[in-house]
Every structure is written in C-alpha cells, then in structure tokens.
DSSP file (Angstrom, degrees, kcal/mol; ACC not computed):
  #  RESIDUE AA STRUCTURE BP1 BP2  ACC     N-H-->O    O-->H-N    N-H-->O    O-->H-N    TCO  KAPPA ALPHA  PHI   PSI    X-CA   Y-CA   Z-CA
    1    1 A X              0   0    0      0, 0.0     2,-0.6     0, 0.0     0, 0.0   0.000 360.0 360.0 360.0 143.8   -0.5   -1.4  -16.7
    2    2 A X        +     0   0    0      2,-0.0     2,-0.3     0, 0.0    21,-0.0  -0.911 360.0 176.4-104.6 103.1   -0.2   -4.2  -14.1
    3    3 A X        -     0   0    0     -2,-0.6     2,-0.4     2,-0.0     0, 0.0  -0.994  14.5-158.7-127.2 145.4    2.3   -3.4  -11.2
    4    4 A X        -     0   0    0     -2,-0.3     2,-0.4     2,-0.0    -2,-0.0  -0.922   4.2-160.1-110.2 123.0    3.0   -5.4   -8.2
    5    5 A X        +     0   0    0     -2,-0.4     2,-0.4     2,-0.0    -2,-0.0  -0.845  22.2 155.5-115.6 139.8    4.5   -4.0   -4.9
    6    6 A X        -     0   0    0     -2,-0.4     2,-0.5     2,-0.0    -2,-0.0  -0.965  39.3-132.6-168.2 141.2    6.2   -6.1   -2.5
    7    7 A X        -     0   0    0     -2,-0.4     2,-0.4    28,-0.0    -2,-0.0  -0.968  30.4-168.2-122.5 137.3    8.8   -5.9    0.3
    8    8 A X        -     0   0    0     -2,-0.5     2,-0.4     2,-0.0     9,-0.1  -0.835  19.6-122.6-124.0 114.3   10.9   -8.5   -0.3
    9    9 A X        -     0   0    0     -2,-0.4     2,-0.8     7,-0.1     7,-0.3  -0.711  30.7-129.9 -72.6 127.8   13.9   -9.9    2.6
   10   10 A X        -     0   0    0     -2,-0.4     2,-0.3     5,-0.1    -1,-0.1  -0.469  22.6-163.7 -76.0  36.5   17.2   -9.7    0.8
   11   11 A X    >   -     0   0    0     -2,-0.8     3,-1.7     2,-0.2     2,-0.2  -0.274  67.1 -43.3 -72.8 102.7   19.0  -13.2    1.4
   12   12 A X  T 3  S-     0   0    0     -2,-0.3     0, 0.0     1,-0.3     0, 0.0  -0.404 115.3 -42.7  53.0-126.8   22.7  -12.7    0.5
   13   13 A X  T 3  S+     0   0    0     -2,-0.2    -1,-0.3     2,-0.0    -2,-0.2   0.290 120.6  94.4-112.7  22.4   22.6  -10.7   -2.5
   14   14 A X    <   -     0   0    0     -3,-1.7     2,-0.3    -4,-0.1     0, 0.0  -0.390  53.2-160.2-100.6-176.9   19.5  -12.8   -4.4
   15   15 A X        -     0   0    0     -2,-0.1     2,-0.6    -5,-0.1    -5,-0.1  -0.978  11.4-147.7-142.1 151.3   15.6  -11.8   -4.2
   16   16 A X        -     0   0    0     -7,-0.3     2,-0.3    -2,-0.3    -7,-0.1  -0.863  14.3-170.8-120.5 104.9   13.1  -14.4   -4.9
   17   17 A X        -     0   0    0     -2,-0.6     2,-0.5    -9,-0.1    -2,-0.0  -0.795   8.4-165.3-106.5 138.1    9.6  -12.2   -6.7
   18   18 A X        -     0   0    0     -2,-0.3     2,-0.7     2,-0.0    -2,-0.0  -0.987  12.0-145.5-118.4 130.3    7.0  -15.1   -6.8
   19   19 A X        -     0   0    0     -2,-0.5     4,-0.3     4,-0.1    -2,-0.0  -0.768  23.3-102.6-103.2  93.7    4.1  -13.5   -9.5
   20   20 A X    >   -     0   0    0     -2,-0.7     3,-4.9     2,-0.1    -1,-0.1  -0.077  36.3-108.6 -40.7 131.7    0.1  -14.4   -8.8
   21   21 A X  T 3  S+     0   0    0      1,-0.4    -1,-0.1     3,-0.0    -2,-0.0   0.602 123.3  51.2 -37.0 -33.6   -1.1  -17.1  -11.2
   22   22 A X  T 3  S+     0   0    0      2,-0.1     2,-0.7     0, 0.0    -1,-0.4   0.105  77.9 108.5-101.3  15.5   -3.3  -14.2  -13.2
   23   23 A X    <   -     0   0    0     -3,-4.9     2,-0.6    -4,-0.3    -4,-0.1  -0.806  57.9-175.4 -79.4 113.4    0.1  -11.9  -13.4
   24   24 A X        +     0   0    0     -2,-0.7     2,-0.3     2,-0.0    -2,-0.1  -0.969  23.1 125.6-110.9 130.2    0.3  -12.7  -17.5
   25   25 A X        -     0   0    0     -2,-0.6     3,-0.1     1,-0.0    -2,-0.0  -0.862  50.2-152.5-174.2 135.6    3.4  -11.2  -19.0
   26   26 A X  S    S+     0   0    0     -2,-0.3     2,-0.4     1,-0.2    -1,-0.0   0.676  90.0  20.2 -99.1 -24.0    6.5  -12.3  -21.1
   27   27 A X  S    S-     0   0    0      2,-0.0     2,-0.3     0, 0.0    -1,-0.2  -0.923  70.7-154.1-130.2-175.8    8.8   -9.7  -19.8
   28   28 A X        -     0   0    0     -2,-0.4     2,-0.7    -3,-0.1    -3,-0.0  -0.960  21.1-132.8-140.5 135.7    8.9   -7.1  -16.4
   29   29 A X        -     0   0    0     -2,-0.3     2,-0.8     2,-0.0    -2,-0.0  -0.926  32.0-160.8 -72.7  94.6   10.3   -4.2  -15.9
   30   30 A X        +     0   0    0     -2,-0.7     2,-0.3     2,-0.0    -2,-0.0  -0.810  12.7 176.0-106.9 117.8   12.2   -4.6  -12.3
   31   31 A X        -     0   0    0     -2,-0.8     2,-0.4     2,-0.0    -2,-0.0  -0.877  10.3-161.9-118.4 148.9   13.2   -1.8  -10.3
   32   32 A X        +     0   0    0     -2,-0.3     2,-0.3     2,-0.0    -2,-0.0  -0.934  10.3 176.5-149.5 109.0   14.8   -2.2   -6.8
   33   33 A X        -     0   0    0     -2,-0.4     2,-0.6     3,-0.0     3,-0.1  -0.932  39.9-104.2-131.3 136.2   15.0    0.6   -4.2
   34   34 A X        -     0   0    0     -2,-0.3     2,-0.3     1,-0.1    -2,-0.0  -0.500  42.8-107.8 -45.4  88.9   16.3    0.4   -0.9
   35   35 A X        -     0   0    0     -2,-0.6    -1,-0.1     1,-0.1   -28,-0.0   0.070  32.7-155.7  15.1  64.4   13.4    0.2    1.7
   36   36 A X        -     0   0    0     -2,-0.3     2,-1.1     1,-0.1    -1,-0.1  -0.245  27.3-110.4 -72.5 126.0   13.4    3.8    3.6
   37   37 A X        -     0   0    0      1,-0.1     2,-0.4    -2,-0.0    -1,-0.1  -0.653  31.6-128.3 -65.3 124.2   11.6    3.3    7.3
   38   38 A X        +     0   0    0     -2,-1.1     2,-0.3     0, 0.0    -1,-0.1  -0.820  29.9 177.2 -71.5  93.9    8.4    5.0    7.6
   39   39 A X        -     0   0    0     -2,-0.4     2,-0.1     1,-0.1     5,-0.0  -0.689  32.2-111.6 -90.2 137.5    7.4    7.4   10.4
   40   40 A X        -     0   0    0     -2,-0.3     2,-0.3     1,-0.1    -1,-0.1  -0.369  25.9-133.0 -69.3 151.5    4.7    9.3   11.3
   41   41 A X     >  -     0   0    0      1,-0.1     4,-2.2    -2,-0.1     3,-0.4  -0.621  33.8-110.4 -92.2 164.4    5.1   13.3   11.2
   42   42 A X  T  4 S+     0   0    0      1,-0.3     5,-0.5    -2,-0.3     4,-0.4   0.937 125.3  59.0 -55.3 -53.1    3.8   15.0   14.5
   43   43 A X  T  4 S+     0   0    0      2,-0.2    -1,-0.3     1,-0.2     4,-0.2   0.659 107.3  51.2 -71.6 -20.2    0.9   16.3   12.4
   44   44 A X  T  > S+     0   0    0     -3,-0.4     4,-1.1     1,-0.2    -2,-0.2   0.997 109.5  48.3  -9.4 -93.9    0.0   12.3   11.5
   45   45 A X  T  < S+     0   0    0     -4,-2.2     4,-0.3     2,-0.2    -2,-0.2   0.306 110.9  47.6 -43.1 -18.7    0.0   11.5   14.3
   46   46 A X  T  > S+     0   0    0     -4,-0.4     4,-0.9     2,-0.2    -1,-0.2   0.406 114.2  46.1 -86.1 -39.6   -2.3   14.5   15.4
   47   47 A X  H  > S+     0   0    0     -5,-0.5     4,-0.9    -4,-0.2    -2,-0.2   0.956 110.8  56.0 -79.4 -27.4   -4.9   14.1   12.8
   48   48 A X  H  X S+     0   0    0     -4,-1.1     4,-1.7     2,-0.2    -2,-0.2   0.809 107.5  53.5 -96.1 -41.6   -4.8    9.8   13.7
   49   49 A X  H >> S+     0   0    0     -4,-0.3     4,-0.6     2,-0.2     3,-0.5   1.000 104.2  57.6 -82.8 -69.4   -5.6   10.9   17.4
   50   50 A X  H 3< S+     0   0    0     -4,-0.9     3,-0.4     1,-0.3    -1,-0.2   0.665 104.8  49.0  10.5 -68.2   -8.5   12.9   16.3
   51   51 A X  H >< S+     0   0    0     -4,-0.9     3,-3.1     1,-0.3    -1,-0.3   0.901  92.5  69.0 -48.6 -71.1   -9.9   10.4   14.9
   52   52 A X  H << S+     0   0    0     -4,-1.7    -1,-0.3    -3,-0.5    -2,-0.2   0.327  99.0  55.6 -13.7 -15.5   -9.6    8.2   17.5
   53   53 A X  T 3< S+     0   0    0     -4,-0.6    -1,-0.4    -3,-0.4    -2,-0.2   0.438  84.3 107.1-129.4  16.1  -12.3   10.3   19.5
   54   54 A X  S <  S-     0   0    0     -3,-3.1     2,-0.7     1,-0.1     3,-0.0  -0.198  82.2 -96.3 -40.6 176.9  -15.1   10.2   16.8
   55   55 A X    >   -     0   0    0      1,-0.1     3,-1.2    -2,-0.0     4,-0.1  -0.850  22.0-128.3-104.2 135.9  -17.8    8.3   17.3
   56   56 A X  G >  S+     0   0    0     -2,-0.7     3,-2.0     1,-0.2    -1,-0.1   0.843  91.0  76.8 -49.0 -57.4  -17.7    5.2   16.0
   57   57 A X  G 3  S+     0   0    0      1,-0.3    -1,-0.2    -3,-0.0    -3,-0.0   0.593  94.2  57.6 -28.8 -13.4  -21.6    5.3   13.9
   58   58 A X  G <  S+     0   0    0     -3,-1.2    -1,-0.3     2,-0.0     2,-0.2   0.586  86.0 120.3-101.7   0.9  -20.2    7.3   11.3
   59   59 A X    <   -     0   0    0     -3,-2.0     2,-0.1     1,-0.1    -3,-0.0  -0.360  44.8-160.1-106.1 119.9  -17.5    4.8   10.6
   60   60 A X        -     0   0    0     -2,-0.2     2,-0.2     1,-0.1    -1,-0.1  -0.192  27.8 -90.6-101.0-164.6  -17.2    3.2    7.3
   61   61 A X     >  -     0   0    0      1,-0.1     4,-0.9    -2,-0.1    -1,-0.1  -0.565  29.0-132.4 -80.8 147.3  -15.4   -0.3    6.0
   62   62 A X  H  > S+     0   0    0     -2,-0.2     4,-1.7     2,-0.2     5,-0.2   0.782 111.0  57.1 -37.1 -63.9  -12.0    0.2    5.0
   63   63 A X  H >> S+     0   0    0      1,-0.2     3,-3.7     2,-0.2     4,-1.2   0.950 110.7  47.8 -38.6 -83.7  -12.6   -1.8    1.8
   64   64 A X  H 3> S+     0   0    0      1,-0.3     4,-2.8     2,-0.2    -2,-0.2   0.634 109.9  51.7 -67.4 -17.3  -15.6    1.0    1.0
   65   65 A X  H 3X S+     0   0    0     -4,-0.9     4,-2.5     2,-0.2    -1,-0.3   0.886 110.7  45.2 -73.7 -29.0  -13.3    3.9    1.8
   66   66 A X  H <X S+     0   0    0     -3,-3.7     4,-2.4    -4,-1.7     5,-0.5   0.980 116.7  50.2 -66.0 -63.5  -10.5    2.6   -0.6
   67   67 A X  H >X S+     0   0    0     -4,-1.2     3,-3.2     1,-0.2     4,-2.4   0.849 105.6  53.7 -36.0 -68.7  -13.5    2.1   -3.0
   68   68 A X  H 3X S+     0   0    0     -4,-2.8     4,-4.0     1,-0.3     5,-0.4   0.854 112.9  45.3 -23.7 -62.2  -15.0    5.7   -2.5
   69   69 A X  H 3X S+     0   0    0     -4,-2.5     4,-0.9     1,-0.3     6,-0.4   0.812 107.4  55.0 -57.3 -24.8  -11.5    7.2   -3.5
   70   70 A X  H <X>S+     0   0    0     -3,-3.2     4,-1.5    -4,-2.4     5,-1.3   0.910 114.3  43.4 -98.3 -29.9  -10.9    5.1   -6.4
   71   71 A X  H  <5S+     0   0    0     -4,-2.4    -1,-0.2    -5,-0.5    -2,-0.2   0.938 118.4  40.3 -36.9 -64.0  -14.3    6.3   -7.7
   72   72 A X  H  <5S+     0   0    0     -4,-4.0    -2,-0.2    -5,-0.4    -1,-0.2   0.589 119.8  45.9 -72.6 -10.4  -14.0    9.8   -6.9
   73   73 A X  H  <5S-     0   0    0     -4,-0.9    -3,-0.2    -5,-0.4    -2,-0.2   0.665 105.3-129.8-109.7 -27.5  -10.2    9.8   -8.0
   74   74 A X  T  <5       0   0    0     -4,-1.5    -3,-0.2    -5,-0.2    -4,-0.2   0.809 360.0 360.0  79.5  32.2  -11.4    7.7  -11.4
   75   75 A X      <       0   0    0     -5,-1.3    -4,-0.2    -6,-0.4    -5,-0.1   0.453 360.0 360.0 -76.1 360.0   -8.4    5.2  -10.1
C-alpha cells in the first residue's frame, strides 16, 4: 500500500491534493481529519535537551537513522 500524507490549507470549504507523477492509481481512499497542534511533553523536551549536550562525533545522518529503523523495524 501507497499512502501520501500532506497538510493541506483549507480555502473556503475546497482542498486541492496534487499526486506525484509515479502515484499510479484509478481510485483513493480520502480521509480528512482536522489538524490537532503538536507540543512537546516536558519529558520531550527533556530527553531533546540531553541530547543537545552529546558530543557531536557520535552523530549520525538523519537519512541513515530513518534507514537504521526501517531495517531493524523491517518497515
């Protein structure tokens, strides 16, 4: 399964979903959920500061961390 995530600005009651050229499909399943704001919990934010005082050497790509998980996670 193929799914696409996007937040999308509402202009008067329409939405406009625009599909990358290799999305191949004759129908979609569209579901449409109100946008919740997203906050950090205290303990986030605790664990993110942490961080912030490692030392940098150990420090991997962003890209290669996603990769790791999706390996180890078989995603």
């Amino acid at each position: 399964m193929e799914a696409i995530r996007q937040y999308l600005k509402v202009k008067g009651r329409t939405l406009e979903v625009v599909l990358p050229d290799d999305f191949i499909a004759d129908e979609v399943e569209v579901i449409v959920l109100a946008k919740d704001g997203f906050e950090l919990t205290e303990e986030m934010k605790a664990t993110l500061n942490e961080r912030l005082n490692e030392p940098a050497e150990g420090y991997i790509t962003s890209e290669d961390s996603l990769n790791r998980l999706k390996k180890r996670n078989g995603l």
